[in-house]
PDB file with SEQRES, HELIX, SHEET and CRYST1 records, atoms N, CA, C and O in Angstrom:
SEQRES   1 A   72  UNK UNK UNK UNK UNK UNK UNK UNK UNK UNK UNK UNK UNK          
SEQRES   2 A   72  UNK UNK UNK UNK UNK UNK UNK UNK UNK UNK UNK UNK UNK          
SEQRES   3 A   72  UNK UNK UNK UNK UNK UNK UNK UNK UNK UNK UNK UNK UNK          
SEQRES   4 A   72  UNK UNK UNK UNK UNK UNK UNK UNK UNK UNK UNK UNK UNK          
SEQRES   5 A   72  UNK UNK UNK UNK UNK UNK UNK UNK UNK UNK UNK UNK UNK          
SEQRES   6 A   72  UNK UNK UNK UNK UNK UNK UNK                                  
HELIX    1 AA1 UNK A   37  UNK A   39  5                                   3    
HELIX    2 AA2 UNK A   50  UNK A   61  1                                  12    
HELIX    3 AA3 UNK A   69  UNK A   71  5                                   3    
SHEET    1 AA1 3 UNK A  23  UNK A  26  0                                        
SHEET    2 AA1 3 UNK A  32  UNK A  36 -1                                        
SHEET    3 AA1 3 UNK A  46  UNK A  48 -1                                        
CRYST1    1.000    1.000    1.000  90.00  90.00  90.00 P 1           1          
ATOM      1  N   UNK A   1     -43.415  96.138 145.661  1.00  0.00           N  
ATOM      2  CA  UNK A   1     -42.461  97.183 145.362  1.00  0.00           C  
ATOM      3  C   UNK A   1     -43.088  98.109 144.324  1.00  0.00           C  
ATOM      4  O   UNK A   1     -43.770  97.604 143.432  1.00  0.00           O  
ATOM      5  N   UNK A   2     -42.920  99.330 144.372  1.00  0.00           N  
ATOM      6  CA  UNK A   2     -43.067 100.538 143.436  1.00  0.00           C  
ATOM      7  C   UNK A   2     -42.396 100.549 142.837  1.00  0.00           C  
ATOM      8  O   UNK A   2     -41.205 100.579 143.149  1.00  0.00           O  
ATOM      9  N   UNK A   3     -43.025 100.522 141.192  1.00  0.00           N  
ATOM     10  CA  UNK A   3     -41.993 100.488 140.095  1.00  0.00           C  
ATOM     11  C   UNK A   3     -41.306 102.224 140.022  1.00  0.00           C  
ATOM     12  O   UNK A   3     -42.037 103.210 140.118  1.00  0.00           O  
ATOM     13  N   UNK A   4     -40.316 102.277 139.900  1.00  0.00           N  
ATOM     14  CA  UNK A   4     -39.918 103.680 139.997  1.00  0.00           C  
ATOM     15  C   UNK A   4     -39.571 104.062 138.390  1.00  0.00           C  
ATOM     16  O   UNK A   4     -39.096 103.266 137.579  1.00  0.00           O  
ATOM     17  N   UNK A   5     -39.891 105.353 138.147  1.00  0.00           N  
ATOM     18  CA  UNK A   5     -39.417 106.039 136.654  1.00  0.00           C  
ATOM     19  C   UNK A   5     -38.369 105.821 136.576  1.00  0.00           C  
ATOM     20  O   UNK A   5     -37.487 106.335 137.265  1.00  0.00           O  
ATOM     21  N   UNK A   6     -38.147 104.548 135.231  1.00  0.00           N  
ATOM     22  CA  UNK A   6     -36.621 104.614 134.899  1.00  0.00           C  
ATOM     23  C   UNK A   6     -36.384 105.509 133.885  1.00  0.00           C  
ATOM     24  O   UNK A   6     -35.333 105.488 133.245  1.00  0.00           O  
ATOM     25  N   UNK A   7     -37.472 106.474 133.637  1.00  0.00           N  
ATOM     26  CA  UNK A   7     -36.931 107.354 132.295  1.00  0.00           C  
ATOM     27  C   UNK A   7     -36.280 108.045 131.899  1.00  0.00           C  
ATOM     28  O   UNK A   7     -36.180 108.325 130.705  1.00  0.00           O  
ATOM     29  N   UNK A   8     -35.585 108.565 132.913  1.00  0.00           N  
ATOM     30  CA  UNK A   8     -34.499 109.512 133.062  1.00  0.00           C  
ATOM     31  C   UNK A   8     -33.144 108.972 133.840  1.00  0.00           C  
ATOM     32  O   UNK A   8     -32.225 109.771 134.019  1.00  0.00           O  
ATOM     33  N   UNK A   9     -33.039 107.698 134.269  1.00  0.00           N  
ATOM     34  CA  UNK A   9     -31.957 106.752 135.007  1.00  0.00           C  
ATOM     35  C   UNK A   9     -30.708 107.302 134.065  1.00  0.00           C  
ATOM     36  O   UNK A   9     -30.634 107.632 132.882  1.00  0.00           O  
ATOM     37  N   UNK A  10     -29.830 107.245 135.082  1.00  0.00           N  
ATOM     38  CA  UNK A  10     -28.827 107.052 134.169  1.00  0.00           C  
ATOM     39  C   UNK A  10     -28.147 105.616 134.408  1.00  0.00           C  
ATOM     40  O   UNK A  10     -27.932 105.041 135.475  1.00  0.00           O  
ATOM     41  N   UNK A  11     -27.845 105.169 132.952  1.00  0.00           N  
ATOM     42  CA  UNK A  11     -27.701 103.771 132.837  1.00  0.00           C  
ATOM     43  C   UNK A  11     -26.397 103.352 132.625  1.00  0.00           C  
ATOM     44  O   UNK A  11     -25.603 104.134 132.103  1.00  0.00           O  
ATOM     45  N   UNK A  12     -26.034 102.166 132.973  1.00  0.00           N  
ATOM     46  CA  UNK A  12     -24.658 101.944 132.765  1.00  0.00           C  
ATOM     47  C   UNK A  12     -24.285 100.700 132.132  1.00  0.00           C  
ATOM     48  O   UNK A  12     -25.210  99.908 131.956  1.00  0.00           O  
ATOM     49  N   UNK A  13     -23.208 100.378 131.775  1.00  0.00           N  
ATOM     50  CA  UNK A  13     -23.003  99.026 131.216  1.00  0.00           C  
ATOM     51  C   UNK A  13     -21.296  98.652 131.531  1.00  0.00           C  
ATOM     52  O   UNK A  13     -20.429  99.518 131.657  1.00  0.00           O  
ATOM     53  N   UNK A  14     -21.047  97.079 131.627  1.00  0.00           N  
ATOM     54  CA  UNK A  14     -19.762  96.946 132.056  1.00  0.00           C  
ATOM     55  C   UNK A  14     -19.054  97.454 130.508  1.00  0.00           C  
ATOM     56  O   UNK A  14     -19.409  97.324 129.337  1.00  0.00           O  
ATOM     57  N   UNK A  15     -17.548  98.267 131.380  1.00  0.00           N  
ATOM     58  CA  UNK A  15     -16.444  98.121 130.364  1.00  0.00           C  
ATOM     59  C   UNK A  15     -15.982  96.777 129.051  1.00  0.00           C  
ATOM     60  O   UNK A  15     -15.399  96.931 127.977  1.00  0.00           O  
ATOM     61  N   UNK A  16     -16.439  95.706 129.594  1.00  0.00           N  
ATOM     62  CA  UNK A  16     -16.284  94.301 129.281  1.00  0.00           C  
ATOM     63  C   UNK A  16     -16.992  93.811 128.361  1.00  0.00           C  
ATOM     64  O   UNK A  16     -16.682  92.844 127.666  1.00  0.00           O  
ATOM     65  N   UNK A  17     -18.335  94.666 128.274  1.00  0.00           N  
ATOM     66  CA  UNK A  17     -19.449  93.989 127.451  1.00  0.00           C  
ATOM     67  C   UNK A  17     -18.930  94.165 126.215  1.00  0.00           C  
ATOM     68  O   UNK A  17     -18.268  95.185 126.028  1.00  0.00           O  
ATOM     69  N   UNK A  18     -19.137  93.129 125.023  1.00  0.00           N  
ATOM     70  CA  UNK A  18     -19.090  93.131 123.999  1.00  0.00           C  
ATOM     71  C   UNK A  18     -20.445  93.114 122.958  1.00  0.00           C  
ATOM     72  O   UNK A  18     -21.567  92.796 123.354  1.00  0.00           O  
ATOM     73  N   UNK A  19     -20.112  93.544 121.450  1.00  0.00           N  
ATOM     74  CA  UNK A  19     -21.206  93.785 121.173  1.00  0.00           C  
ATOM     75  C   UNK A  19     -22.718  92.585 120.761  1.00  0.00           C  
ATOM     76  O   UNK A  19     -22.507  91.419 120.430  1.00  0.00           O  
ATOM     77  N   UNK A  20     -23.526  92.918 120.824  1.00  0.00           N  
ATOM     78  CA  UNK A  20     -24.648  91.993 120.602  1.00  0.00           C  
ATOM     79  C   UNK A  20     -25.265  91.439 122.337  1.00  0.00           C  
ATOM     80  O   UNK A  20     -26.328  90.871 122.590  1.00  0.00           O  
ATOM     81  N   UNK A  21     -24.309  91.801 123.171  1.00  0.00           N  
ATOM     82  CA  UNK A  21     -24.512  91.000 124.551  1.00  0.00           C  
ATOM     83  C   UNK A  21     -24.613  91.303 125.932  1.00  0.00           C  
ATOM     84  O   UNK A  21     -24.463  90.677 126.981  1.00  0.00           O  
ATOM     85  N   UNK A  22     -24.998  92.784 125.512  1.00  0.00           N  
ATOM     86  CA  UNK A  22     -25.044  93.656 126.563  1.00  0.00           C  
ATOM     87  C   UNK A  22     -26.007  93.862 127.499  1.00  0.00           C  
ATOM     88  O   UNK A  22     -27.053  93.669 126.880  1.00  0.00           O  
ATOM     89  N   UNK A  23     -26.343  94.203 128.885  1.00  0.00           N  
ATOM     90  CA  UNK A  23     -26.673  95.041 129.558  1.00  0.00           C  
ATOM     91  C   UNK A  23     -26.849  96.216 130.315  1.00  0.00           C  
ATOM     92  O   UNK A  23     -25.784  96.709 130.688  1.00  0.00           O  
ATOM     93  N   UNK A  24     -27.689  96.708 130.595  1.00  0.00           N  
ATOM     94  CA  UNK A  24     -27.462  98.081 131.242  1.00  0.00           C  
ATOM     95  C   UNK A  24     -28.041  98.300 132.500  1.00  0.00           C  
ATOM     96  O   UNK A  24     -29.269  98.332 132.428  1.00  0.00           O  
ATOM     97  N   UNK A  25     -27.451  98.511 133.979  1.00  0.00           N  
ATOM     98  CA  UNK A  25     -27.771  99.101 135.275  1.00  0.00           C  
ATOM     99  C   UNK A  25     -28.008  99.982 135.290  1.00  0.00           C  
ATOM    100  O   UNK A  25     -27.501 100.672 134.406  1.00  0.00           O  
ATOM    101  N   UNK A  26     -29.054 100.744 136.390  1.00  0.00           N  
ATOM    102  CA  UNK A  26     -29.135 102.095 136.638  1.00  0.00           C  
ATOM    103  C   UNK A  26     -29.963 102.027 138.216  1.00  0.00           C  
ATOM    104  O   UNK A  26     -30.656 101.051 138.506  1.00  0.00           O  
ATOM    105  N   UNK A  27     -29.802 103.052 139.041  1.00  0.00           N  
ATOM    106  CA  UNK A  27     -30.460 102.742 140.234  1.00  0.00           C  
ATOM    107  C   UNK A  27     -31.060 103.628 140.892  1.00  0.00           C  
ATOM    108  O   UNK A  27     -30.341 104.257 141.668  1.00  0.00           O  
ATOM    109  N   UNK A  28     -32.572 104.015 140.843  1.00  0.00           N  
ATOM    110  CA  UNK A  28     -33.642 104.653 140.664  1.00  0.00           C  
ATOM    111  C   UNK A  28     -34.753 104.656 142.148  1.00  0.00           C  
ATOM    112  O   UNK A  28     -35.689 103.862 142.244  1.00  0.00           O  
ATOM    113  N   UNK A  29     -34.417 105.715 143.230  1.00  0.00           N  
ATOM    114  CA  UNK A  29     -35.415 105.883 143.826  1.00  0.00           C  
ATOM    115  C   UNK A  29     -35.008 103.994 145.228  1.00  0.00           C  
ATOM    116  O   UNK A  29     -35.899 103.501 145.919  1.00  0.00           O  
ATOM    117  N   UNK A  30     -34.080 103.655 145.203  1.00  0.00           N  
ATOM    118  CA  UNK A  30     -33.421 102.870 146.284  1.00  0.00           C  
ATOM    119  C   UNK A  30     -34.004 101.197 145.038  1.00  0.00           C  
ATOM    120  O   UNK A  30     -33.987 100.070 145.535  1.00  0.00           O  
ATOM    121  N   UNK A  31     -34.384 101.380 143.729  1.00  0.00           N  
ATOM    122  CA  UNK A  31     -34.205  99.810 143.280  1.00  0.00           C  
ATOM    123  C   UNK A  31     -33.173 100.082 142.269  1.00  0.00           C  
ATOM    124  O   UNK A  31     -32.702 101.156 141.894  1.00  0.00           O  
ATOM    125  N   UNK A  32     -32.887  98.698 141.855  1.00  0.00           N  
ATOM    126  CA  UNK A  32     -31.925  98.142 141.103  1.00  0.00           C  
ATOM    127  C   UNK A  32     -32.647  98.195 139.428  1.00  0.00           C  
ATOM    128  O   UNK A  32     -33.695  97.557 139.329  1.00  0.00           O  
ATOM    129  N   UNK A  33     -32.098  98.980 138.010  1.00  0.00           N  
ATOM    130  CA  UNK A  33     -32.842  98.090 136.754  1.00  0.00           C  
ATOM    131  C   UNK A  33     -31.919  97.753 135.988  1.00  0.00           C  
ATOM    132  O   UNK A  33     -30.774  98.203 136.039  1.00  0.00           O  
ATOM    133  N   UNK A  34     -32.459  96.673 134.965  1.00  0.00           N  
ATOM    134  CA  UNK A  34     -31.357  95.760 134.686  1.00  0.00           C  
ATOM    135  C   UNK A  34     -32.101  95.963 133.149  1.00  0.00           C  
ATOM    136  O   UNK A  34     -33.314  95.819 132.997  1.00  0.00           O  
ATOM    137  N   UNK A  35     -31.294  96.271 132.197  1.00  0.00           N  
ATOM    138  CA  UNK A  35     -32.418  96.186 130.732  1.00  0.00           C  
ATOM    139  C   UNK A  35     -31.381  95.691 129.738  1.00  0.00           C  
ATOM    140  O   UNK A  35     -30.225  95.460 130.092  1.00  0.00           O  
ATOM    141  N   UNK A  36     -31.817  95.526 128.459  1.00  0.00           N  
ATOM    142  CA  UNK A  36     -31.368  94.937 127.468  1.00  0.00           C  
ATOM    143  C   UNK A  36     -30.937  96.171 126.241  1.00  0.00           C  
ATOM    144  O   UNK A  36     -31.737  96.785 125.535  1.00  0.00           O  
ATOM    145  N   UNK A  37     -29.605  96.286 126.250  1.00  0.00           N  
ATOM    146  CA  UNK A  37     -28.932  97.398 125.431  1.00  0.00           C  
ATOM    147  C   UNK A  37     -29.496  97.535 123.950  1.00  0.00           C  
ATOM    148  O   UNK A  37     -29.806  98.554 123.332  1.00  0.00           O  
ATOM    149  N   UNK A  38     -29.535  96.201 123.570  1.00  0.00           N  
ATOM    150  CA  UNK A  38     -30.236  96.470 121.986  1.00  0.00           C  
ATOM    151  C   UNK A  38     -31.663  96.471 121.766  1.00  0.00           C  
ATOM    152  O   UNK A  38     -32.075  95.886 120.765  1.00  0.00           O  
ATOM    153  N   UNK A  39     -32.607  97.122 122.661  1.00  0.00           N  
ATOM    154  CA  UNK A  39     -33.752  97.314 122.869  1.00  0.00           C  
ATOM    155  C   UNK A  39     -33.715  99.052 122.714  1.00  0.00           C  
ATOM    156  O   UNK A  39     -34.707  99.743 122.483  1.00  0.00           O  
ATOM    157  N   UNK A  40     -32.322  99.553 122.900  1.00  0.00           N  
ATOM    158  CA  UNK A  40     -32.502 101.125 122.695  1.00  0.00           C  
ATOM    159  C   UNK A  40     -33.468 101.932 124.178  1.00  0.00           C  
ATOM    160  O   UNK A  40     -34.097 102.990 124.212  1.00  0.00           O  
ATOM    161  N   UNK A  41     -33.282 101.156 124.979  1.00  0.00           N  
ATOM    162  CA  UNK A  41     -34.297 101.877 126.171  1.00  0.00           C  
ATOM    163  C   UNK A  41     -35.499 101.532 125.725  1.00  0.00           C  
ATOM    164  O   UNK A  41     -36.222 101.931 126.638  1.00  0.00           O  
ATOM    165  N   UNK A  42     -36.327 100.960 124.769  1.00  0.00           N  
ATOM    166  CA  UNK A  42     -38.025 100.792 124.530  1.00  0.00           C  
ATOM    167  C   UNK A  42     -38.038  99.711 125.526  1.00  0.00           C  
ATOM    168  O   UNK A  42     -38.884  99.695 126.420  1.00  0.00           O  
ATOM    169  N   UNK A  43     -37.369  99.044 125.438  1.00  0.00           N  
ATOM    170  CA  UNK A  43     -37.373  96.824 125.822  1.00  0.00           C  
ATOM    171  C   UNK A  43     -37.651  97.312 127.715  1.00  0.00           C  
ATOM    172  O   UNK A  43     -37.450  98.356 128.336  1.00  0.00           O  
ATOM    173  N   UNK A  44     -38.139  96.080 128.067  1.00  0.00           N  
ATOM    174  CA  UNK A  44     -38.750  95.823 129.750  1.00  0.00           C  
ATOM    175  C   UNK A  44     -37.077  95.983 130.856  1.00  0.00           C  
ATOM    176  O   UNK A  44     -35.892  95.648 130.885  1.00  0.00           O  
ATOM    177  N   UNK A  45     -38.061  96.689 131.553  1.00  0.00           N  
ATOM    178  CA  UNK A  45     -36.824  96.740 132.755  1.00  0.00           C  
ATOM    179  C   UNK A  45     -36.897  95.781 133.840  1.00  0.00           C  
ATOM    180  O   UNK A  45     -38.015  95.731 134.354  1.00  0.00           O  
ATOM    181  N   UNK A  46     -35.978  94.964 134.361  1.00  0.00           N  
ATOM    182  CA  UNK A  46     -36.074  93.983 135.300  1.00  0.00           C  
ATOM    183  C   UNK A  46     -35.939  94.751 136.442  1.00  0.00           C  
ATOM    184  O   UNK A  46     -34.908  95.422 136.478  1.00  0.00           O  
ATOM    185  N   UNK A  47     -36.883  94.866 137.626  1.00  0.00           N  
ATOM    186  CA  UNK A  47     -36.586  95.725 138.732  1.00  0.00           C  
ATOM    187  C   UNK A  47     -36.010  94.876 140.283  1.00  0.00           C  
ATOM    188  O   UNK A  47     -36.631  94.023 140.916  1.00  0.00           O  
ATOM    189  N   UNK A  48     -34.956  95.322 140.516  1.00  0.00           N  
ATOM    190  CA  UNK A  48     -34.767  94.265 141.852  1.00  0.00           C  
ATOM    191  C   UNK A  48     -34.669  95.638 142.957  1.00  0.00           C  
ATOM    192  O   UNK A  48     -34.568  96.828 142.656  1.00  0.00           O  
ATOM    193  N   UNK A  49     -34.751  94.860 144.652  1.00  0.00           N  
ATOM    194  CA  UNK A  49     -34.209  95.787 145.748  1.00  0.00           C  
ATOM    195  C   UNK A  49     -32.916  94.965 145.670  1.00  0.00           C  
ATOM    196  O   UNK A  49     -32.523  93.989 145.031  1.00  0.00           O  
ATOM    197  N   UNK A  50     -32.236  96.124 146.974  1.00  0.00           N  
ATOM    198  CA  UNK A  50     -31.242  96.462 147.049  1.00  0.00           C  
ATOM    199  C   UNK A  50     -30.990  94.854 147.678  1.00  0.00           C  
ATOM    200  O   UNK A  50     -30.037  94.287 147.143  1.00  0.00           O  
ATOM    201  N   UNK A  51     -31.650  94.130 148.639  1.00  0.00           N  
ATOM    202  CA  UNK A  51     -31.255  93.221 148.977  1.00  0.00           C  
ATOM    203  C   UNK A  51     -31.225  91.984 147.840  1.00  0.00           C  
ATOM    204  O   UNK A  51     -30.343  91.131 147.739  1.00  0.00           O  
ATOM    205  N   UNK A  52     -32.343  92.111 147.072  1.00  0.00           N  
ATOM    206  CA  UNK A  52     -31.726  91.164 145.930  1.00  0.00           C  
ATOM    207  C   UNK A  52     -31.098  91.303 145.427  1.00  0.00           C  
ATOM    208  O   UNK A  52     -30.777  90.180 145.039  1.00  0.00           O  
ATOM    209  N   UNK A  53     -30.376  92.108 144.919  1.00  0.00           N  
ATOM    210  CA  UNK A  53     -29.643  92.608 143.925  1.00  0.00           C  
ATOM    211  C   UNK A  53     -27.732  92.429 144.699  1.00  0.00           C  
ATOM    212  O   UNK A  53     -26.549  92.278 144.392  1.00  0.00           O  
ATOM    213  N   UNK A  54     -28.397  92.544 145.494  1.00  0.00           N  
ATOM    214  CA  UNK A  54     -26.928  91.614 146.385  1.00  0.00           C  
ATOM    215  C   UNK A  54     -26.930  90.390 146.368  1.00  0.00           C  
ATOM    216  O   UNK A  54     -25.897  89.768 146.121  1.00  0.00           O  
ATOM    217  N   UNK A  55     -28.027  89.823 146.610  1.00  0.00           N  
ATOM    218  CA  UNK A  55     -28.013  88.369 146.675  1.00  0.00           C  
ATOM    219  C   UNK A  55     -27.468  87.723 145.617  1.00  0.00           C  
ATOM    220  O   UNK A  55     -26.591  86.868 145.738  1.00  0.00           O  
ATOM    221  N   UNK A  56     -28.062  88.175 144.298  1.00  0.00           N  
ATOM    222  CA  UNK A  56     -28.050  87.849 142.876  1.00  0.00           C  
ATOM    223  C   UNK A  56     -25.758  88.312 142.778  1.00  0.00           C  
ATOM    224  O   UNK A  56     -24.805  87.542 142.897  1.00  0.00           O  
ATOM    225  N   UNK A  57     -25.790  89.540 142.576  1.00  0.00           N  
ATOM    226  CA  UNK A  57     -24.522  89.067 142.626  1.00  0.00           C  
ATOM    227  C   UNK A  57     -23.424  88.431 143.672  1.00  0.00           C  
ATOM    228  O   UNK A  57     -22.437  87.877 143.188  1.00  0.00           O  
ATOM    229  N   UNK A  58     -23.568  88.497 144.993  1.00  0.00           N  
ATOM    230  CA  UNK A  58     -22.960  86.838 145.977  1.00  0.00           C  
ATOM    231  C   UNK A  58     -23.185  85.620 144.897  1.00  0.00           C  
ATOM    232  O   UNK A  58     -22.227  84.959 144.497  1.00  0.00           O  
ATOM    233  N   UNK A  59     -24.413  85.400 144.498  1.00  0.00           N  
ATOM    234  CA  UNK A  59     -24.343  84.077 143.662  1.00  0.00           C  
ATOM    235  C   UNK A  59     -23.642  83.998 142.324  1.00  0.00           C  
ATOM    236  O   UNK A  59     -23.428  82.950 141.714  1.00  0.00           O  
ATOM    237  N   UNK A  60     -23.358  85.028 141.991  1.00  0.00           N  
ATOM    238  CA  UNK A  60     -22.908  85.621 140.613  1.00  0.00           C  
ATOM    239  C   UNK A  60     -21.038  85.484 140.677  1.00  0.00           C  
ATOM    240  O   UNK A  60     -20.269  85.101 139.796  1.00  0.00           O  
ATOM    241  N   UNK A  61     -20.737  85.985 142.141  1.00  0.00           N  
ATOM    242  CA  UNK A  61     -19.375  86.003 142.377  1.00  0.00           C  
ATOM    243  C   UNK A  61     -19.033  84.652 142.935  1.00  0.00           C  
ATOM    244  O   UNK A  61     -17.844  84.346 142.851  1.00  0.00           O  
ATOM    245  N   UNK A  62     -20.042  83.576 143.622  1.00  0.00           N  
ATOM    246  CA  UNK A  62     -19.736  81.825 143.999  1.00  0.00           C  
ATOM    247  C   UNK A  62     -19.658  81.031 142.657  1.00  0.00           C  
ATOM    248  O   UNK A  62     -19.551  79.805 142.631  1.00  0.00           O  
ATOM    249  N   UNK A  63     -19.723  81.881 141.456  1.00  0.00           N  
ATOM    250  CA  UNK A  63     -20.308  80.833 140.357  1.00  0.00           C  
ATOM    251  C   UNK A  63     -21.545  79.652 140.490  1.00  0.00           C  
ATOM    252  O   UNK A  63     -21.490  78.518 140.014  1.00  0.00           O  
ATOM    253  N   UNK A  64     -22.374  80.086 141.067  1.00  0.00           N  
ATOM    254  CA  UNK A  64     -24.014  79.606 141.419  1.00  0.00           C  
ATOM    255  C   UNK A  64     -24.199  80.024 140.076  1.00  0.00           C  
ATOM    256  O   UNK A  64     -24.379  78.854 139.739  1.00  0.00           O  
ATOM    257  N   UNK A  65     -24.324  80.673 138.948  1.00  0.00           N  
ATOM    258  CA  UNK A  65     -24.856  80.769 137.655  1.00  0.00           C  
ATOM    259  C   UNK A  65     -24.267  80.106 136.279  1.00  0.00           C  
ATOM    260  O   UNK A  65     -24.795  80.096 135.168  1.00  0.00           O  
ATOM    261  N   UNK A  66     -23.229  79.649 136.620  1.00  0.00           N  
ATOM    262  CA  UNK A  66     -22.286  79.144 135.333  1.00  0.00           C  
ATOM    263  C   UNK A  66     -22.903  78.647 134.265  1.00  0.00           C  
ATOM    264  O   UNK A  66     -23.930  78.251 134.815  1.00  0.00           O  
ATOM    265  N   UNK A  67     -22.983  78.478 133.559  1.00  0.00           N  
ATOM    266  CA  UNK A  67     -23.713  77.630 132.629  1.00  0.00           C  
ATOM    267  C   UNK A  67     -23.891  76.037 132.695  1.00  0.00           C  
ATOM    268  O   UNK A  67     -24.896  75.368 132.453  1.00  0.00           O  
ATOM    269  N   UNK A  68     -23.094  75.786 132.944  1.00  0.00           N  
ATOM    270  CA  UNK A  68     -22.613  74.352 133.311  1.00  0.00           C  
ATOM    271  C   UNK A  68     -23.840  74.163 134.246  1.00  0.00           C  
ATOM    272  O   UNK A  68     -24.617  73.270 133.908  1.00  0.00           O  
ATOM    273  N   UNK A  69     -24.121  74.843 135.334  1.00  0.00           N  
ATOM    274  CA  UNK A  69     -24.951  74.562 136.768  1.00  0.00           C  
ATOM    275  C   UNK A  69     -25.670  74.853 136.222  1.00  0.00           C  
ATOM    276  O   UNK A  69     -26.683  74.570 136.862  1.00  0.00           O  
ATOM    277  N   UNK A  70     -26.079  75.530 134.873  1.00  0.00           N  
ATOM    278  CA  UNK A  70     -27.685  76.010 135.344  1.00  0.00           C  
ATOM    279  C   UNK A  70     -28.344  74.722 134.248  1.00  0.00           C  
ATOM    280  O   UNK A  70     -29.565  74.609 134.137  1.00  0.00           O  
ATOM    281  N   UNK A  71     -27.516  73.921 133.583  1.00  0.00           N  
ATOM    282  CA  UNK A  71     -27.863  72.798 132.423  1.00  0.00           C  
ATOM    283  C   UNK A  71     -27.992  71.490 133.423  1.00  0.00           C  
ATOM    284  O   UNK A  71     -28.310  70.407 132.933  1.00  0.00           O  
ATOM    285  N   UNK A  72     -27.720  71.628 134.942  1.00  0.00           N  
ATOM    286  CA  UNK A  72     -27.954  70.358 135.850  1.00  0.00           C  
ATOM    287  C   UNK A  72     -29.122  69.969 136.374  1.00  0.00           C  
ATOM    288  O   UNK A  72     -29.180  68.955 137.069  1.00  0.00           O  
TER     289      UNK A  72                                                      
END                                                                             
């Protein structure tokens, strides 16, 4: 995959997030980036496609990530 310029993305974050624990989406050229809010935009962008990025949340909405499951 081609990393695409996230430099100009516009980024988003859930209504929900509270502070210290955030993330930010943005979706750039047909991928998915996923970055870390208190990095100020410097910090690494996680890049997914469109098909992972579905996958990841299906598992996200089965509770496949809970904490509980991921300590098994």
């Amino acid at each position: 995959m081609n990393r695409p310029d996230f430099s100009k993305a516009k980024w988003r974050k859930s209504g929900v997030s509270g502070d210290g624990g955030c993330v930010e989406v943005a979706y750039v050229d047909g991928v998915i980036g996923v970055r870390d809010t208190k990095d100020n935009g410097a910090g690494p962008v996680l890049a997914f496609t469109q098909r992972e990025w579905t996958a990841f949340l299906a598992g996200a909405q089965a509770g496949e990530f809970e904490l509980n499951e991921l300590a098994d």
